[in-house]
GUBA-189993 format. One record per residue (C-alpha): y, z, x; residue in one letter. Coordinates in nm, 2 decimals. Last residue first. Layout:
N
+--------+--------+--------+---------+
!      v !      w !      u ! residuo !
+--------+--------+--------+---------+
!      Y !      Z !      X !       A !
...
+--------+--------+--------+---------+
END
This chain:
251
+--------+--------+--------+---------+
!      v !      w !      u ! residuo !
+--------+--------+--------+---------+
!   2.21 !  -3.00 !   3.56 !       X !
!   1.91 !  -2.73 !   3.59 !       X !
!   2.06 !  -2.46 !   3.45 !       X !
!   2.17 !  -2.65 !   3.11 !       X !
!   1.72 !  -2.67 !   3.11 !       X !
!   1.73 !  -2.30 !   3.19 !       X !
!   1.99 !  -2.21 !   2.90 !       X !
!   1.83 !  -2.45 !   2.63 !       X !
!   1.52 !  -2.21 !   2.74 !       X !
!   1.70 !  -1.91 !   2.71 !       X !
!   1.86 !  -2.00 !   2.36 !       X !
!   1.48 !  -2.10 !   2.24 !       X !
!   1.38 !  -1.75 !   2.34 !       X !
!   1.64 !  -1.57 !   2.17 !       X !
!   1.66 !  -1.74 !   1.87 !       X !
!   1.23 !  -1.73 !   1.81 !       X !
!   1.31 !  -1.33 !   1.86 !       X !
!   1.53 !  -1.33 !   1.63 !       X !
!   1.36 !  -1.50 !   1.38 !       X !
!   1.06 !  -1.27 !   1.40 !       X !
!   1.31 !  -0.97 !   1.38 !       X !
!   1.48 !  -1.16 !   1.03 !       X !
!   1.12 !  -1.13 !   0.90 !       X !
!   0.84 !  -1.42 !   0.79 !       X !
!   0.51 !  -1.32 !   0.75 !       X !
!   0.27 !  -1.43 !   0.98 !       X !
!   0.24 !  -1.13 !   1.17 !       X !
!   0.21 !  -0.92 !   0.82 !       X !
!  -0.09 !  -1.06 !   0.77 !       X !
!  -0.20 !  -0.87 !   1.09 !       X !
!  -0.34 !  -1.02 !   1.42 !       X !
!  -0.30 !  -0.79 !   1.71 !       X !
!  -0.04 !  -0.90 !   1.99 !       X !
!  -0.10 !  -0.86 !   2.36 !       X !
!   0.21 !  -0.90 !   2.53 !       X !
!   0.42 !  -0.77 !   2.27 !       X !
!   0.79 !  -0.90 !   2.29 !       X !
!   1.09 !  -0.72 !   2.41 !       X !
!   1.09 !  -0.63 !   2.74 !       X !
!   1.42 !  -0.40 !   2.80 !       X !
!   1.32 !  -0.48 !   3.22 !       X !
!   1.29 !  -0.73 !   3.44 !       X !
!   1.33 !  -0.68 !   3.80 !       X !
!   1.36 !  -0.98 !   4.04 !       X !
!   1.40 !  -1.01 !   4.44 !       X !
!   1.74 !  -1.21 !   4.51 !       X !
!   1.77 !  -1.49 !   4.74 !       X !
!   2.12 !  -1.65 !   4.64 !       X !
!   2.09 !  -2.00 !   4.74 !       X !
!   2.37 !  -2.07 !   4.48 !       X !
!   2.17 !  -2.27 !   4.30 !       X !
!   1.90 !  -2.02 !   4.32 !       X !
!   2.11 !  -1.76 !   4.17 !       X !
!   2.15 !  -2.00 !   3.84 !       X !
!   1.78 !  -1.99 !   3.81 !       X !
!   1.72 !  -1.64 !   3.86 !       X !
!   1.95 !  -1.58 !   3.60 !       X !
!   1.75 !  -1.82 !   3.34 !       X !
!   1.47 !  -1.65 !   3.42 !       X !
!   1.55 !  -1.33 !   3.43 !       X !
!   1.70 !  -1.35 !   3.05 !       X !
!   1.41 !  -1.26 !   2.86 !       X !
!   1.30 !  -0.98 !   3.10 !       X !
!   1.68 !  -0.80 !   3.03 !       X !
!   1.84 !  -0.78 !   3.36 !       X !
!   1.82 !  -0.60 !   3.73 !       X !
!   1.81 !  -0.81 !   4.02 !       X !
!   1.79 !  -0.68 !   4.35 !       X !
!   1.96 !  -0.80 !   4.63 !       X !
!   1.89 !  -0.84 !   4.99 !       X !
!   2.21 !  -0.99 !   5.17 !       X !
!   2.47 !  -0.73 !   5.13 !       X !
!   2.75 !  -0.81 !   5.33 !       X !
!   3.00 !  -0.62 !   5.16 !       X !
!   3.22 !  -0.95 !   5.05 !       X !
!   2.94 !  -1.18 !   5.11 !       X !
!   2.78 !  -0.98 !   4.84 !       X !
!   3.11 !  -0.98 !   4.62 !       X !
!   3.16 !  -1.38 !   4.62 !       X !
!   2.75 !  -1.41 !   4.54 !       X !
!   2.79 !  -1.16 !   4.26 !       X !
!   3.11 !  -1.37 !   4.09 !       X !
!   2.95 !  -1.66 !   4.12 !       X !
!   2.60 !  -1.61 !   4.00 !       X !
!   2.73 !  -1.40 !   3.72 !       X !
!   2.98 !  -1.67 !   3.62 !       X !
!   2.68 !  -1.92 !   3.57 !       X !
!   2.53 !  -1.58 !   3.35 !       X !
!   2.80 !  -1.58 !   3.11 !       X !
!   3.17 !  -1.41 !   3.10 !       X !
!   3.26 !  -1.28 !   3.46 !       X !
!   3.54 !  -1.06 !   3.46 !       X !
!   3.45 !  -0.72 !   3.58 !       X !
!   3.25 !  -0.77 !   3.85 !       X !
!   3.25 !  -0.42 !   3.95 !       X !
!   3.07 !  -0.12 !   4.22 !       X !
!   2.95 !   0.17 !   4.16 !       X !
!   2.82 !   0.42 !   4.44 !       X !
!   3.18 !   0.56 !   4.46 !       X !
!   3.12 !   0.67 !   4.11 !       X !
!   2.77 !   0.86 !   4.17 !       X !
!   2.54 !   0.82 !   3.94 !       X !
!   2.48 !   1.11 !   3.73 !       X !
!   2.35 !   0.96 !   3.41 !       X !
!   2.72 !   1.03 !   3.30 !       X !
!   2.83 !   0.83 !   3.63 !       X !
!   2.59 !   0.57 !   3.49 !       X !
!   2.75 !   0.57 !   3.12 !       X !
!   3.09 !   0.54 !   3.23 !       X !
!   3.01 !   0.25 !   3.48 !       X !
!   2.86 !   0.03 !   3.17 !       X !
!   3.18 !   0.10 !   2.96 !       X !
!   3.38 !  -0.09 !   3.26 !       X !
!   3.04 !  -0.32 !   3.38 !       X !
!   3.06 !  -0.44 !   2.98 !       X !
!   3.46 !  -0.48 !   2.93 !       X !
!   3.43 !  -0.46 !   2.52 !       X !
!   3.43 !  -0.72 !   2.25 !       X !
!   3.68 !  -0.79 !   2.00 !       X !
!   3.84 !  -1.05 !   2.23 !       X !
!   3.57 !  -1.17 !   2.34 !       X !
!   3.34 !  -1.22 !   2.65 !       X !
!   3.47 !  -0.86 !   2.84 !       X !
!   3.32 !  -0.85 !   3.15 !       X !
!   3.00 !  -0.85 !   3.31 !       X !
!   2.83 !  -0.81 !   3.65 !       X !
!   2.73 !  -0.47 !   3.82 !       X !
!   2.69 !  -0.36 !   4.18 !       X !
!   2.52 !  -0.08 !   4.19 !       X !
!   2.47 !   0.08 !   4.58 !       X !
!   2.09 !   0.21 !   4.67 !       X !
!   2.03 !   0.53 !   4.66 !       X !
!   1.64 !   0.44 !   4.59 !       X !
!   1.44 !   0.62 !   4.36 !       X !
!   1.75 !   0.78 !   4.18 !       X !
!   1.93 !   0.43 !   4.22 !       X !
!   1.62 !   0.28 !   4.05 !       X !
!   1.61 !   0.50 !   3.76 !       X !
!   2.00 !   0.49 !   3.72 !       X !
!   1.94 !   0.07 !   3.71 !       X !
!   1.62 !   0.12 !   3.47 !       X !
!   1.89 !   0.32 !   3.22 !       X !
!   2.15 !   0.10 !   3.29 !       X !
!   1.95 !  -0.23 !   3.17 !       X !
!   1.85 !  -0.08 !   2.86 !       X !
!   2.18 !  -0.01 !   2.75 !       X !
!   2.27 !  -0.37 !   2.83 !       X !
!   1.99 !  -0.48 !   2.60 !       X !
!   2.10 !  -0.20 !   2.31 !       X !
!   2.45 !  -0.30 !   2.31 !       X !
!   2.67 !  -0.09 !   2.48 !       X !
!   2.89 !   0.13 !   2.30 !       X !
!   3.31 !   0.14 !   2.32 !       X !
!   3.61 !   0.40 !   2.44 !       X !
!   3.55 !   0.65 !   2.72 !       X !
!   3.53 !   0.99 !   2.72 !       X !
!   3.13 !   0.97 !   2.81 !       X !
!   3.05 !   1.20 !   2.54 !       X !
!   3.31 !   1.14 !   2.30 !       X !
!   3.25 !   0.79 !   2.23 !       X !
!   3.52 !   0.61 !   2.09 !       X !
!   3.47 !   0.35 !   1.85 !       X !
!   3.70 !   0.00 !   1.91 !       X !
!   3.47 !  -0.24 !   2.12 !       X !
!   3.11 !  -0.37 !   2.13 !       X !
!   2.95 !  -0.41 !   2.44 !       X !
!   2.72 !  -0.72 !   2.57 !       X !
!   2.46 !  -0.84 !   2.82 !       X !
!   2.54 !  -0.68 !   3.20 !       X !
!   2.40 !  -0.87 !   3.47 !       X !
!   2.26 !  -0.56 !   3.74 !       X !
!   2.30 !  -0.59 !   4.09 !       X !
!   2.10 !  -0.30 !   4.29 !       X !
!   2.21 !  -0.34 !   4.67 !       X !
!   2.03 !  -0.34 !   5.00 !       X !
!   1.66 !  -0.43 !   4.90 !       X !
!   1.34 !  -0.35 !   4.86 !       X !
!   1.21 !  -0.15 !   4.54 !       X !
!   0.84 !  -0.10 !   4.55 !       X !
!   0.59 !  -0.22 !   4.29 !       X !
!   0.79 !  -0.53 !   4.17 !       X !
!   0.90 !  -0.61 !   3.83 !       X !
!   0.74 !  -0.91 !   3.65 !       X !
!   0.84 !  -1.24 !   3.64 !       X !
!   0.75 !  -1.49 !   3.40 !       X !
!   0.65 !  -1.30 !   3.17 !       X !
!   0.94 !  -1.29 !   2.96 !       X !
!   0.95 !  -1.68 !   2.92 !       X !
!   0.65 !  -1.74 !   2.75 !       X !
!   0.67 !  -1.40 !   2.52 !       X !
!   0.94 !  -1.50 !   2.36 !       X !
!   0.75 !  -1.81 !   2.24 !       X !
!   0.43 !  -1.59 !   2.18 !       X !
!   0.68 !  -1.32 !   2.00 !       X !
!   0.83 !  -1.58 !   1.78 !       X !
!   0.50 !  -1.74 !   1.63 !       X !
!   0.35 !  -1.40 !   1.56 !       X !
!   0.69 !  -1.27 !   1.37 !       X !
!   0.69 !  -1.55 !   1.19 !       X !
!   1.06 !  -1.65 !   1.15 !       X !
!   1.03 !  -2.01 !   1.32 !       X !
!   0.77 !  -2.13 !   1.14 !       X !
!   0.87 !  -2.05 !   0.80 !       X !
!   1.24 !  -2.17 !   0.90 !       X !
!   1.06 !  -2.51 !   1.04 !       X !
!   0.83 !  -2.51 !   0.66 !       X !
!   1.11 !  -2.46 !   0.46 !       X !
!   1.33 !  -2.74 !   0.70 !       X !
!   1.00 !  -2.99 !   0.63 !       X !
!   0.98 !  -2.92 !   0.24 !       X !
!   1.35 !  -2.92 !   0.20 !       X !
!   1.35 !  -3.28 !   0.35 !       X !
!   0.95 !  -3.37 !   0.16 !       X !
!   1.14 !  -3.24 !  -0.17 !       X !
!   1.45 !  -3.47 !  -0.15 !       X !
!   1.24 !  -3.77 !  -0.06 !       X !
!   1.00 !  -3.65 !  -0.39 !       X !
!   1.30 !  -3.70 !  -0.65 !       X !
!   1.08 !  -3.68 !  -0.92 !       X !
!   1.25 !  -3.44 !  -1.08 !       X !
!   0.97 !  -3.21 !  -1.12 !       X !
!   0.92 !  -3.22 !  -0.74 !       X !
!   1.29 !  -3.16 !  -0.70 !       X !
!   1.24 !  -2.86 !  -0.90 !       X !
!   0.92 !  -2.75 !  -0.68 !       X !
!   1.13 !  -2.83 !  -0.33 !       X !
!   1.43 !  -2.56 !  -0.53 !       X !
!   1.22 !  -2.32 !  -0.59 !       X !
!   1.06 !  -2.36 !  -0.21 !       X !
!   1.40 !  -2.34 !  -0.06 !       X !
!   1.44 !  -2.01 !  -0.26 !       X !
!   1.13 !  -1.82 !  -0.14 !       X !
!   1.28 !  -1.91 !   0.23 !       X !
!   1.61 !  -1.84 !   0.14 !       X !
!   1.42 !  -1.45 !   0.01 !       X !
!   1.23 !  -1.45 !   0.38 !       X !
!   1.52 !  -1.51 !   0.61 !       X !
!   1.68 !  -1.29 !   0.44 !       X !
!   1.54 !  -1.00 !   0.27 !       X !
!   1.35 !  -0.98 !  -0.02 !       X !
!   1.03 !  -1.15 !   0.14 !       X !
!   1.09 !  -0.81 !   0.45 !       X !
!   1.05 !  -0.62 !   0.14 !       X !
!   0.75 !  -0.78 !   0.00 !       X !
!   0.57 !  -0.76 !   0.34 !       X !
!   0.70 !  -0.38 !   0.41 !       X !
!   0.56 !  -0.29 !   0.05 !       X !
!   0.18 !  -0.40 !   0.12 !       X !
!   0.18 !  -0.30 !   0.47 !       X !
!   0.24 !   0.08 !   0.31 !       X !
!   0.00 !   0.00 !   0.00 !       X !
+--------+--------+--------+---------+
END
């Protein structure tokens, strides 16, 4: 009964409740007789089926997550971690400080304090303010690691770059800077790939950690894995955005 009210809650809910209604209106047409117009919404229901199954979006997330995998020792002169959004506006009392992380960058900080506690290694972190209604990402990010008990003069800033091309840039300017020449890369495991890629350009030679994984890598079959859900279609958006980015990556 539990599996049996998520599934018709998750139908209620978009995508699954446009998908219910794409097929109301395919079934009219068909009535109608106007069978091009029900094969069209017949192929985009089936593509928005596809693509929000949570099964179908964790393999294709899954792909491009695995593709690296964090090393069992740490080696390296500096920890550079690519920061991946911050909203802006709420204060947050605890770190005196103004705007949140988003969970991926939060996730990011807390592996980067794990490391630096391991290691001592200097932070160098990536990541600026993308929008206008956005926050500064390394800024809000900084708090949070001196909350962690980082030390500040341990932290260092790119504070302006707005993708992961600018990343590259930015890092590569500041390692040359310092002379560090043994990085470590610290990012979400969906977006290593791509950021490894644009390093390479720059005949960066960074050693990769993932981290904030966020697909199953063994998944156990369940109706509800082939139900569609807003997370399966999420997941389906992030991994088709990372590949678009690595194929962009490679022009």
């Amino acid at each position: 009964m539990i599996y049996l009210i998520k599934i018709v809650y998750t139908l209620l809910l978009p995508p699954g409740i446009v998908i219910l209604l794409l097929l109301s209106i395919a079934l009219w047409l068909q009535q109608k007789k106007e069978y091009v117009g029900t094969l069209l919404i017949g192929l985009a229901t089936l593509l928005l089926c596809v693509c929000a199954m949570p099964y179908f979006g964790n393999a294709l997330l899954n792909s491009i997550e695995r593709r690296y995998a964090p090393p069992e020792q740490v080696t390296g002169d500096v920890l550079v971690m690519l920061t991946g959004g911050a909203t802006l506006g709420m204060p947050d009392p605890l770190t005196k400080g103004e705007g949140y992380l988003t969970g991926n960058t939060a996730a990011r900080v807390l592996t980067v304090a794990e490391l630096y506690r391991n290691t001592k290694l200097p932070i160098l972190l990536s990541g600026g303010q993308v929008f206008e209604d956005s926050g500064n990402e390394s800024q809000i990010a900084k708090r949070h690691l001196i909350a962690l008990g980082v030390p500040e003069a341990s932290i260092y800033l790119d504070d302006t770059s707005r993708n992961t091309e600018e990343n590259a840039l930015h890092t590569q300017a500041m390692l040359t800077e310092k002379g560090w020449q043994h990085p470590v890369l610290i990012t979400s495991a969906f977006h290593m790939a791509r950021s490894v890629k644009q390093f390479q350009k720059l005949k960066v030679d960074i050693v990769p950690y993932p981290t904030d994984y966020l697909s199953q890598q063994k998944q156990v079959l369940s109706i509800s894995k082939f139900v569609p859900s807003a997370s399966g279609l999420s997941n389906t958006s992030i991994a088709l955005k990372e590949y678009l980015g690595l194929l962009a990556a490679k022009n």
